[in-house]
C-alpha positions in Angstrom: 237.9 233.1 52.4 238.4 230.3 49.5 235.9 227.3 49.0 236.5 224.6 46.5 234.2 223.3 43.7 234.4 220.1 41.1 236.6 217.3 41.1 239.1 215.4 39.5 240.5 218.2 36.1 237.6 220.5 36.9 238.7 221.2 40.2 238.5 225.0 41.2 239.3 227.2 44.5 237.3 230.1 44.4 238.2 233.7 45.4 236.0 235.7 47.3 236.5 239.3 46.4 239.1 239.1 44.0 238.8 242.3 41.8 239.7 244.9 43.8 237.2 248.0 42.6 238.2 251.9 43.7 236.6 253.1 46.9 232.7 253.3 46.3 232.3 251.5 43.3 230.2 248.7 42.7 229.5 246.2 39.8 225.8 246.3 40.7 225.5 242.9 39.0 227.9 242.0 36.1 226.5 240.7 33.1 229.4 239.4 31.0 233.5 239.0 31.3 236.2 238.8 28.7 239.4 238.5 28.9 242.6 239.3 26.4 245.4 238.0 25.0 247.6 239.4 28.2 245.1 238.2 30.5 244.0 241.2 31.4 240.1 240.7 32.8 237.6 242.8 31.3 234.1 243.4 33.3 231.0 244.3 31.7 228.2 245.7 34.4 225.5 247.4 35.1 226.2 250.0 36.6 227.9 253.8 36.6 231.4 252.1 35.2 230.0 249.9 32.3 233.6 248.1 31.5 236.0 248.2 34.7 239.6 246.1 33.8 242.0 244.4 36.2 245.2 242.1 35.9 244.8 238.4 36.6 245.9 239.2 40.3 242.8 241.5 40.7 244.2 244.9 40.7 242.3 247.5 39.2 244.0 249.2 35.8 241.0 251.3 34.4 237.3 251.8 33.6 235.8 253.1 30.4 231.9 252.8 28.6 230.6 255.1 31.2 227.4 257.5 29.4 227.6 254.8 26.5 225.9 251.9 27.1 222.0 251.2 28.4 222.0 247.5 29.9 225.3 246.2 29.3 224.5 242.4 28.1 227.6 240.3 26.1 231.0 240.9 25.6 233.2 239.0 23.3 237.3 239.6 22.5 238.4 239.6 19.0 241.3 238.6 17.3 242.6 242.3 16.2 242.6 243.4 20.1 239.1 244.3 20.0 235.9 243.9 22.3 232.6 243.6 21.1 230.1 244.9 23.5 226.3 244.1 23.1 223.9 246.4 24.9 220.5 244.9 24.7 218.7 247.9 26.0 220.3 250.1 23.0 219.8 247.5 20.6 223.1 247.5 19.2 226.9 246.1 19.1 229.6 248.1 19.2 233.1 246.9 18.3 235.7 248.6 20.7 239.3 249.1 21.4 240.7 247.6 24.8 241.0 251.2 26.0 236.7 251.9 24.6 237.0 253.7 21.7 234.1 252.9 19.3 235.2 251.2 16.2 232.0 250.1 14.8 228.6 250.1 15.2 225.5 247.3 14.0 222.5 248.2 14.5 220.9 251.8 15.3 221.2 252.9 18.7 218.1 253.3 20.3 215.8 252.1 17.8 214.2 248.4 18.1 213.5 246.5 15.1 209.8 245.2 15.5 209.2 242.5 18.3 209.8 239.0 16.3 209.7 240.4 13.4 213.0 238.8 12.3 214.6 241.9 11.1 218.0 242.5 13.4 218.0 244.2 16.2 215.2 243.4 19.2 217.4 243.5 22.2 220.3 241.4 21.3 222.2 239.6 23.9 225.8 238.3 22.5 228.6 237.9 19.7 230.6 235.0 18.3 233.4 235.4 15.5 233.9 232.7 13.3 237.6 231.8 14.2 238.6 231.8 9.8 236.9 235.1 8.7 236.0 237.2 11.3 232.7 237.0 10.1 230.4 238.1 13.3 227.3 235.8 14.9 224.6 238.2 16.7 222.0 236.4 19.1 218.9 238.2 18.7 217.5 237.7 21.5 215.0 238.8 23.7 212.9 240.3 21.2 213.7 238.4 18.4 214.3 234.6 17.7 217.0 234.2 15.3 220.6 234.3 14.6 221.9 237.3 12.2 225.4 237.0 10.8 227.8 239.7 9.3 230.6 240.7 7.4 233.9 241.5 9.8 232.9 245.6 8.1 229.6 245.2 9.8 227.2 244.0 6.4 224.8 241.8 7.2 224.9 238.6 5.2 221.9 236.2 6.7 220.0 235.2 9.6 218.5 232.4 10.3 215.7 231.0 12.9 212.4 231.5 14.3 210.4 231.6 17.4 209.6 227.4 18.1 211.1 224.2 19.8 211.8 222.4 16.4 215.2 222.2 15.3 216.4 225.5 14.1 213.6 227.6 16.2 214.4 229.1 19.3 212.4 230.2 22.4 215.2 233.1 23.7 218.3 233.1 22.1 220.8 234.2 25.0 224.0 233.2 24.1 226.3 232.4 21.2 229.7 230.9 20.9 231.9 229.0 18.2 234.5 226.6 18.3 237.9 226.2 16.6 236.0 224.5 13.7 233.7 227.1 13.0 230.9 225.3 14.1 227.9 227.9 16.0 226.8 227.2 19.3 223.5 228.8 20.3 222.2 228.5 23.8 218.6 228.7 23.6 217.8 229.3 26.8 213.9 228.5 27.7 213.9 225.8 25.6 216.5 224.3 27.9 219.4 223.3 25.1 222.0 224.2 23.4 221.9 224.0 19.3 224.7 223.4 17.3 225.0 225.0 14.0 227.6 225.2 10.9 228.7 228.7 9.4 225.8 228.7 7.1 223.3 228.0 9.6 222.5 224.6 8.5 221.2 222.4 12.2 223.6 220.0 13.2 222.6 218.8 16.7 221.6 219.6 20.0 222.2 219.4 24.0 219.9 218.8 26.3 219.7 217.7 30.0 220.5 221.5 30.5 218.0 223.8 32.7 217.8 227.5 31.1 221.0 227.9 29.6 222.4 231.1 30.1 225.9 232.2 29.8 228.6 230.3 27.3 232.0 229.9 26.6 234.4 227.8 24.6 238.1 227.4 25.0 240.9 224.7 25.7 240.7 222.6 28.3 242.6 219.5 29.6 241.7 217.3 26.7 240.8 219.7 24.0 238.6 222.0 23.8 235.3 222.3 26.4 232.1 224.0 26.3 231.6 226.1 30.0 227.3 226.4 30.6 226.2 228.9 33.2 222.9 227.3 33.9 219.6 229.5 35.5 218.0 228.3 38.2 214.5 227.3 38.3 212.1 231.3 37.8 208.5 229.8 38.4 206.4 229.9 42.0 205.9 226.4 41.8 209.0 225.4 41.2 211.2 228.0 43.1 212.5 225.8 45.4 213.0 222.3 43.4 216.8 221.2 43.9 219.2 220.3 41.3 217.6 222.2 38.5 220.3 225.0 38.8 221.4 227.7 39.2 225.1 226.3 38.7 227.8 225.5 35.7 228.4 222.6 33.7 231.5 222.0 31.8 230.8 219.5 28.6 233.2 218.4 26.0 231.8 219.4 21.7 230.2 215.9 21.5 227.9 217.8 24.7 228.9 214.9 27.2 229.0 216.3 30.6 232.5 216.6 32.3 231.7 218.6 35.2 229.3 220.1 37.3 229.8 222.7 39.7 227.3 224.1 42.8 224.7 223.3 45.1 221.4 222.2 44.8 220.0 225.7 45.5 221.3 228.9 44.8 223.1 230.3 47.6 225.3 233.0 48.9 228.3 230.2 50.0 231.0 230.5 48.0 230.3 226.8 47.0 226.6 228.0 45.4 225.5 230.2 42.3 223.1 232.9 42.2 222.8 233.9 38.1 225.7 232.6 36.2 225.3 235.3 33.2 228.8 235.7 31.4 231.5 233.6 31.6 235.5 233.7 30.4 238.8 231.9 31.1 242.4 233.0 31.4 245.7 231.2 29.5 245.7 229.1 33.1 242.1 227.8 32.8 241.1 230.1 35.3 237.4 231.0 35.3 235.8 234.1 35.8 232.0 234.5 36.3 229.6 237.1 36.1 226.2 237.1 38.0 223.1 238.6 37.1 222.1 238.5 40.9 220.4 242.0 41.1 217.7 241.1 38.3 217.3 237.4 39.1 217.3 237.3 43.2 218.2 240.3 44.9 215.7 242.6 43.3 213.0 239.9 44.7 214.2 239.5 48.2 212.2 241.1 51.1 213.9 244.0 51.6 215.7 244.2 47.9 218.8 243.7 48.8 222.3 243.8 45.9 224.0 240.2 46.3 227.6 238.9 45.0 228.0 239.4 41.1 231.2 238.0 40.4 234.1 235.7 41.3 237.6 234.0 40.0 237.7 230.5 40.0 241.7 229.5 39.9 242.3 225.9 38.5 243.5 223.3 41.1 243.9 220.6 39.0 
């Protein structure tokens, strides 16, 4: 089955079961999605087979991470052919080949840093590389509020940030990206924005008009490069069912002006409606591919428990 979503240059057809996984396997739920220079797609989940790659077609080419990681949460591609894979539940990122072999490691595995205590890490949740030096952004996270930034050899150089809604604090640091610039994009995700940062930390701006911002990615787009939001739904009981608060994707250009909107009003199982829009990548065509955090948002909830659909391609129309 295919569905279409957006309009105009945002227009997508989206695949229903597109990766083809080995007999018995399952993503569980898939918390992030990178893909490389060759477009091979690489899929970060939950479950027995941490990091599970395919070609842009869907077929499956390999699987690796498996005994490694605790709670698979961001993965980011580097320059040098590299993946950096942060495991919030180990409190740690590793830096890893394409094919998983451990290059480097930040943080101690298995140790937590005390709750807010500013000090890196307290279950971290995603990298961004400045685009000149390599240098490498960690959001920290669930347990901490603040943004910790390294050395390409893994030497920590400064953080920034505390737990607040001023400019500069942060209430759940989620996601991280940066532009071709430079400039640090932080989605701080229960304060509903996205804050915009230079290398050195220093505030620049912010985004609002966004509900729980969850996953983020920035990369070319029709007119330069574009900002894609994978926005949570609403999580309170008396707000459960409002419309139009999420769960879906915006697409906004660097300024933060809105460009596209994709989904229902509700989450859904359609193919034409989010569930948990986690981690999010595109492909050399502008393809999109999303992962869903379905399991721990909906599924886990539902009466029975039930596992929902975690991840999709969405193939550029326009």
């Amino acid at each position: 089955m295919v569905a279409k979503l957006g309009a105009g240059r945002f227009t997508y057809e989206v695949i229903e079961d597109w990766a083809k996984l080995p007999e018995g396997w399952s993503f569980n739920e898939v918390a992030d999605v990178a893909v490389d220079r060759k477009d091979r797609v690489y899929v970060f989940s939950r479950s027995e087979h941490p990091v599970t790659v395919f070609d842009r077609e869907g077929k499956f080419l390999a699987s690796w991470g498996e005994g490694v990681f605790k709670r698979p949460h961001g993965l980011t591609p580097g320059p040098d052919d590299a993946l950096y894979c942060v495991d919030d539940g180990d409190h740690c990122v590793r830096k890893c080949t394409l094919e998983g072999k451990v290059l480097l490691t930040i943080g101690t595995p298995g140790q937590a840093a005390p709750f807010q205590g500013g000090q890196p890490f307290n279950r971290p949740t995603k990298v961004a590389l400045d685009p000149g030096t390599g240098e490498i952004y960690v959001a920290d996270g669930y347990g901490n509020s603040r943004v910790h930034k390294y050395s390409p050899d893994g030497k920590l150089l400064f953080s920034w940030g505390q737990p607040g809604t001023d400019p500069g604090e942060f209430n759940l640091v989620h996601s991280i990206a940066t532009d071709s610039k430079g400039q640090v994009y932080v989605a701080d995700r229960e304060s509903h924005r996205v804050q915009v940062f230079d290398p050195g930390g220093k505030y620049l701006t912010q985004w609002n008009n966004l509900h729980r911002p969850c996953g983020m990615f920035i990369g070319p787009g029709p007119e330069g490069e574009v900002c894609y939001v994978g926005e949570l739904g609403p999580s309170m009981a008396v707000n459960m069912n409002f419309p139009n608060l999420g769960p879906r994707l915006s697409i906004l250009n660097l300024e933060g002006k809105r460009l596209a909107r994709l989904g229902d009003l509700h989450w859904g199982e359609r193919l034409d409606q989010f569930i948990a829009p986690h981690g999010i990548a595109t492909d050399s065509r502008g393809d999109l591919y999303l992962g869903e955090v379905s399991w721990s948002a909906v599924g886990s909830r539902l009466d029975p428990p039930r596992r929902l659909r975690c991840f999709r391609k969405l193939v550029r129309k326009a």
